[in-house]
N, C-alpha and C positions, 0 to 999 in steps of 0.2 A: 897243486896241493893234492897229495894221494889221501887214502881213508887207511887208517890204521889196519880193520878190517875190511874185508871182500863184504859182508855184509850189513845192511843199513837197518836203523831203528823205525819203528812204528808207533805213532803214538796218537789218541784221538781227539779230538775236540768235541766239546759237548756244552749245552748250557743244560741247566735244571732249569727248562724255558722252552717256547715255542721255537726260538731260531736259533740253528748251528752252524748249517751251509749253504740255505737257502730261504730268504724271506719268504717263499711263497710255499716251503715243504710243510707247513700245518697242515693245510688244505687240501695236499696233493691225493687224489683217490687212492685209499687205503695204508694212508699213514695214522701211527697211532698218536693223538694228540691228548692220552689219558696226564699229562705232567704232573698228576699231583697225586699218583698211583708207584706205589713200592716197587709193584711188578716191573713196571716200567725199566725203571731204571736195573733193576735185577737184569732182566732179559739182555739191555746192552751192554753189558755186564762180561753176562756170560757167553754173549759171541763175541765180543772182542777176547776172552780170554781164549777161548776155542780156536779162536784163531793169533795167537800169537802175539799180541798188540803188547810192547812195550808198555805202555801207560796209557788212562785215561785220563782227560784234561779237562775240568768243570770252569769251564769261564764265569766271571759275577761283574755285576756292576752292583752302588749301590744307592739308587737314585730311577725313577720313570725319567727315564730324558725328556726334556722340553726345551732342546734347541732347533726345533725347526718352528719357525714361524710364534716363538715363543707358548707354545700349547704341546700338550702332552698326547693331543688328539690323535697324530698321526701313527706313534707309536705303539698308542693301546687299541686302537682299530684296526689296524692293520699286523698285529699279531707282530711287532717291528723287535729292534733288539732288547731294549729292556723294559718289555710289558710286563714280563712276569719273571722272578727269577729266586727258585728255593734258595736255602742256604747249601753254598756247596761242599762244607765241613759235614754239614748232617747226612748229606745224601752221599756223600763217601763212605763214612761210617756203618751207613747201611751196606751198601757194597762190598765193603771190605770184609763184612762176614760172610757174605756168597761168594769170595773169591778166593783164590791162594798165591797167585802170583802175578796178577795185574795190580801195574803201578798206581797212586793215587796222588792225581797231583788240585789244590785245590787253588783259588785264587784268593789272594789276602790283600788289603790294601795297606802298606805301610802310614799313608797319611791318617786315618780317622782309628786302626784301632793300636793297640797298646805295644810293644816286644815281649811284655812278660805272658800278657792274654795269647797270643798268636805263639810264643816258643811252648808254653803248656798244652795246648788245642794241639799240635802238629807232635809232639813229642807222645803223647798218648795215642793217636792216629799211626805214628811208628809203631807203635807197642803193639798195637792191637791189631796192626795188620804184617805183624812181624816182618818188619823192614820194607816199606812200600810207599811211606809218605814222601810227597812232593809239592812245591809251595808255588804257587806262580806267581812274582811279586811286582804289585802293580803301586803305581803311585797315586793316581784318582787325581782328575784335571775340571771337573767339572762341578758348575755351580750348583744344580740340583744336587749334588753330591752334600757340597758343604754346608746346603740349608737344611739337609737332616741332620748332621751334626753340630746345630748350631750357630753355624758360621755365616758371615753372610757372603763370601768371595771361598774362593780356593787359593793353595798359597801357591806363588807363582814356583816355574819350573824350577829354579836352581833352590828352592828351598822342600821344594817335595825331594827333589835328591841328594841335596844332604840333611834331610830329614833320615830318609830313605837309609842313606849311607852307616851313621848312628846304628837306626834300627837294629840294620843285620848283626852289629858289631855286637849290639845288645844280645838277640838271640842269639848270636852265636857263644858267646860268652855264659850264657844260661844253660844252653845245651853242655858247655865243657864245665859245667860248677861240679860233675860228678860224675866221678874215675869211672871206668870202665867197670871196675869190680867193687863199685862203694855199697851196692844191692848183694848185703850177705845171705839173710835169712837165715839165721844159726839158731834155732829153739833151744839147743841142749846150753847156749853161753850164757846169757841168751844177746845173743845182737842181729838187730834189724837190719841198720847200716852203720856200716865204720864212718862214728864221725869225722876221722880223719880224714876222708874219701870226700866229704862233701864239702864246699866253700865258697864264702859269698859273694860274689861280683864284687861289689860295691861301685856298682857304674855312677859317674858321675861327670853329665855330658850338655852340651847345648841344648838338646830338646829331652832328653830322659835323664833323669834321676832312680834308681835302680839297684836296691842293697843282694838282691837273691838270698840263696841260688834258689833254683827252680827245685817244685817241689814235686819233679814227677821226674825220674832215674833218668840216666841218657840212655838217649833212643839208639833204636838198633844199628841204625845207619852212622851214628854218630852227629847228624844233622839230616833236616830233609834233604832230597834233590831239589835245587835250584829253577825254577824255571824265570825267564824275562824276554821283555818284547821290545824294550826301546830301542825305537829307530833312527834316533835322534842324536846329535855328538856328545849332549852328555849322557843321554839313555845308552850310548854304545861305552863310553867310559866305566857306565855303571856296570854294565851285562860283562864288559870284558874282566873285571875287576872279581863279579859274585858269582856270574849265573853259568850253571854245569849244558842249562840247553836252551838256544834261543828258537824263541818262534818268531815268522817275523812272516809276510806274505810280497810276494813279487808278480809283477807282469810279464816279466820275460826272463827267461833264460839268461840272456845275458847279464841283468838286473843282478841275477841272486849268483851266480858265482862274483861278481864284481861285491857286493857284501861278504860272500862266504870269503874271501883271500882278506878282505878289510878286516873282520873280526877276528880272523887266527890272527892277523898280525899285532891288532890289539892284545891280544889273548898273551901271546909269547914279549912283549912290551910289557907286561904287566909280572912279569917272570912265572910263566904258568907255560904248560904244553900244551900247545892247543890243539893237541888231540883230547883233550878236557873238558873242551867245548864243543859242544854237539848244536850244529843248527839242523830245523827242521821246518822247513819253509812251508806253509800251511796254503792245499789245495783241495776245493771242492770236488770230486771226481764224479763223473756220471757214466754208470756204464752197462752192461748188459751179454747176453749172447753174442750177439751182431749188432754191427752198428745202426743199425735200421731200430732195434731195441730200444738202444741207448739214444736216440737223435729224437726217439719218441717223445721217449720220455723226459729229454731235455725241453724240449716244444712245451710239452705240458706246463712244467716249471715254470718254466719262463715266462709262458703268459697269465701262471698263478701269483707272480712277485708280484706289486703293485709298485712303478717307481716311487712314487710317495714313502713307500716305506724303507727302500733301500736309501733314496735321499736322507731322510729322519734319521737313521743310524749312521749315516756318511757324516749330517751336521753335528750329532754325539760327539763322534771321532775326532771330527777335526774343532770342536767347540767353537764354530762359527754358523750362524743361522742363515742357510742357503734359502732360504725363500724367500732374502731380497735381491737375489737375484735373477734376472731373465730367464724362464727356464729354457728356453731353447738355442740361445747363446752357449758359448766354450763356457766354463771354470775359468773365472779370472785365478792371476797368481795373487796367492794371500800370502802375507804375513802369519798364518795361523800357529796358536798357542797348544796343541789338541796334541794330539799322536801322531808325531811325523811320518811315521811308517804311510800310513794309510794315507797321510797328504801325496806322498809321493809316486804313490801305487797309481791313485785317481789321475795324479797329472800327469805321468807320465799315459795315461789311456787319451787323455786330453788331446797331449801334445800329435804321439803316433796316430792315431784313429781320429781324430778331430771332433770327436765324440760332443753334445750338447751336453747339458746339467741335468735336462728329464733322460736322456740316454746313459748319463756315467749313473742315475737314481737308479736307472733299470739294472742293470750290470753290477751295482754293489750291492741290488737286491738278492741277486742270483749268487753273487761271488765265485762263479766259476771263471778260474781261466780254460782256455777254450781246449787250449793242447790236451787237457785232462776228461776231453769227449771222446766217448767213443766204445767199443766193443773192449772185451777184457784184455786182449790179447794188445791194442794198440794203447791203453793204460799204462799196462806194464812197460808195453816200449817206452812210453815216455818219462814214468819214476825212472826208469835204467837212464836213460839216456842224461837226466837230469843227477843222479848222482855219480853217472860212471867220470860225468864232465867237470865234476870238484864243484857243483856248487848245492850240495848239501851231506849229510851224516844220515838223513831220511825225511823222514817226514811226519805233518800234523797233518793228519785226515778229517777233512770236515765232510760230516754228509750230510747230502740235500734232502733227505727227510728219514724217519725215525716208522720201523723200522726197518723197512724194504732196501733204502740207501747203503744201511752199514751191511745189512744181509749179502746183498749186489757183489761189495766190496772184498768182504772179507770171505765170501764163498765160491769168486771167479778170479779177483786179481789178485789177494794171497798166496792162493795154490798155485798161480804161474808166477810169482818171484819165488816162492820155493822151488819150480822146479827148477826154476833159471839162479839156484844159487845164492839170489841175494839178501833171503830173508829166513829165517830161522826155523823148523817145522815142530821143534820144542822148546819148551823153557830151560832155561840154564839154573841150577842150584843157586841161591843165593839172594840176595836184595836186590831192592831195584837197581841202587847206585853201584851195585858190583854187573847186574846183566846189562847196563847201558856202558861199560868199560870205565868207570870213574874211578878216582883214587879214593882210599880210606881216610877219614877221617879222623885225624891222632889224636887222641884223649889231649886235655891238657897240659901239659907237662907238671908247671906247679902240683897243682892236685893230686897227682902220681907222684908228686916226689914229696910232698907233706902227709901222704900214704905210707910210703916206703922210712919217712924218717921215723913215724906213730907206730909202724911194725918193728922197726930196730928198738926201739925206745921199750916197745911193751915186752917185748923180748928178754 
């Protein structure tokens, strides 16, 4: 599988939260742990823009996880995955006016909130960030989840996805209620918007009922960019079906081209190009001057993670409570109902390395894989060597702490994939979904043509 182009995408990961790429980068001497400070999120902001970063990626959960040992304790003590977590629509929004051409992609749950609430929120987020919004769309598997809305279970997998399925078809149908040019603004006629232009859905579906249209104009993209993570046969039917870019995480090389050839051939199955779909296989990187720099500061890390809390976020994921098990035993194989991605990641560390359940805790604390240690110079070897081998489009960069990590990153390993070609040294004119190579989005047809028949007619 070749790359359309010689050069690959960059894009980041981030939570409005204590962890991104490393349980223990709170703590790390002279990270800043201000989370609930504007500045904060400004500043990485605008080094990722400075340096060229495709998109930023706000992860969310929306629940304190309490599958480890049935208590919330380990998560909120140890600074774990979702101790704390802003909203990530708000804190883009802030962003987006400090920036001009960093992507904004936010994470939405299709299970708990609405198509009509989530295509308005993101449609306005286009507007206002003139062509930038990005959606990461997650389906939400856990119980903590559904006892804040209510509920007292979560709805099992094949109904969060075609729950899921519905959704999009909803928003995306909200997005095309209104033509390309239905926003006249004509004082002297006087007309706002040609009613002709605008037109109701009127969805009506298994889980949504839905008259429209939406009452914020189509956004500039014509839809957000897509993002999705499921690793799973029917999360991969979904992603090949919707999603413009998958994130997904691997253990090995071999791992992640043996998905990257699986989803293009989904992707072109689904009669789509799969150069359409952009995977970006998400790596913690640690790096530095020399590797004596870099290996330091790994040490450090690593003995700041606590396994306790990379366990805690392992049992979120896989929505199985790992604290009835031996910790110093393998990972039995489970049955698990959670995120098969990350089941897969862990067993497979299992199976190779023989690794115990307090040692796969320490290592999903850190979530580094190891090829991505090292000095700048042998970094870069390894993105190259990983994309030149077809098994990705680029990559999700998580950094191990906030803001020394993305500093590291985007001020030593950037400027060696530009010099080396592979990565971009300015921004290209245009939206996100046209600088990531994506197809345009075609107004709706109808609406265009119940346009055009209200122009002949008044004519």
């Amino acid at each position: 599988m070749t790359h359309a182009t010689g050069q690959m995408h960059l894009a980041a990961f981030a939570a409005a939260g204590p962890v991104s790429g490393n349980h223990g980068g709170w703590r790390y001497p002279g990270a800043d742990s201000d989370i609930l400070s504007p500045g904060y999120y400004g500043r990485i902001a605008r080094a990722l823009e400075a340096a060229c970063f495709d998109l930023l990626f706000v992860a969310d959960i929306l629940a304190v996880p309490d599958r480890l040992d049935s208590s919330m304790d380990s998560q909120l003590r140890y600074g774990a995955l979702g101790a704390l977590r802003l909203d990530p629509l708000v804190v883009l929004s802030l962003i987006a006016a400090q920036t001009r051409h960093l992507g904004l992609a936010a994470t939405i749950s299709t299970t708990y909130f609405h198509p009509y609430q989530v295509a308005r929120a993101l449609a306005t987020l286009d507007h206002l960030s003139e062509g930038r919004a990005a959606w990461n769309i997650v389906t939400s598997f856990q119980q903590a989840e559904a006892r804040n809305f209510g509920l007292e279970d979560h709805l099992a997998k094949e109904a969060r996805y075609d729950r899921a399925d519905e959704f999009m078809e909803v928003a995306c149908k909200l997005w095309n209620s209104w033509a390309q040019d239905a926003l006249v603004r004509d004082a002297g006629a006087p007309l706002f918007v040609d009613p002709a232009k605008v037109r109701a859905i009127e969805h009506k579906g298994q889980w949504f009922d839905v008259r429209g249209p939406l009452n914020v104009s189509r956004p500039p993209q014509g839809r957000p960019v897509f993002i999705q993570a499921g690793a799973s046969a029917r999360g991969k039917r979904f992603a090949a079906r919707w999603a413009d870019v998958i994130f997904v995480t691997h253990a090995s090389l071999d791992s992640a081209k043996d998905f990257y050839r699986e989803m293009k051939a989904l992707a072109a199955e689904q009669g789509r190009d799969p150069g359409t779909l952009k995977i970006l296989p998400g790596i913690a990187p640690i790096t530095g001057e020399t590797e004596e720099i870099a290996l330091a500061k790994d040490a450090v890390l690593t003995d700041l993670a606590d396994p306790r809390a990379g366990l805690s976020t392992l049992a979120y994921h896989m929505d199985v409570d790992l604290g009835q098990f031996p910790q110093n035993e393998k990972l039995p194989v489970l049955d698990q109902p959670g995120v098969h991605g990350h089941y897969k990641e862990v067993a497979e560390l299992t199976q190779k390395r023989g690794m115990s359940l307090r040692e796969i805790g320490k290592q999903y604390g850190i979530k580094t894989n190891r090829d991505f240690i090292g000095d700048y110079r042998h970094v870069a070897d390894r993105i190259e060597q990983w994309f030149t081998a077809g098994a990705c489009d680029g990559f999700m960069i998580q950094f191990p702490y906030f803001h020394g990590g993305l500093d590291d990153f985007a001020q030593l390993v950037v400027p060696e994939l530009q010099r080396r070609g592979l990565f971009r040294t300015q921004y290209e004119a245009g939206t996100l979904r046209q600088r990531l190579g994506l197809p345009e989005i075609a107004s709706a047809p109808e609406v265009e043509a119940a346009g055009a028949v209200a122009a002949r007619v008044h004519a």
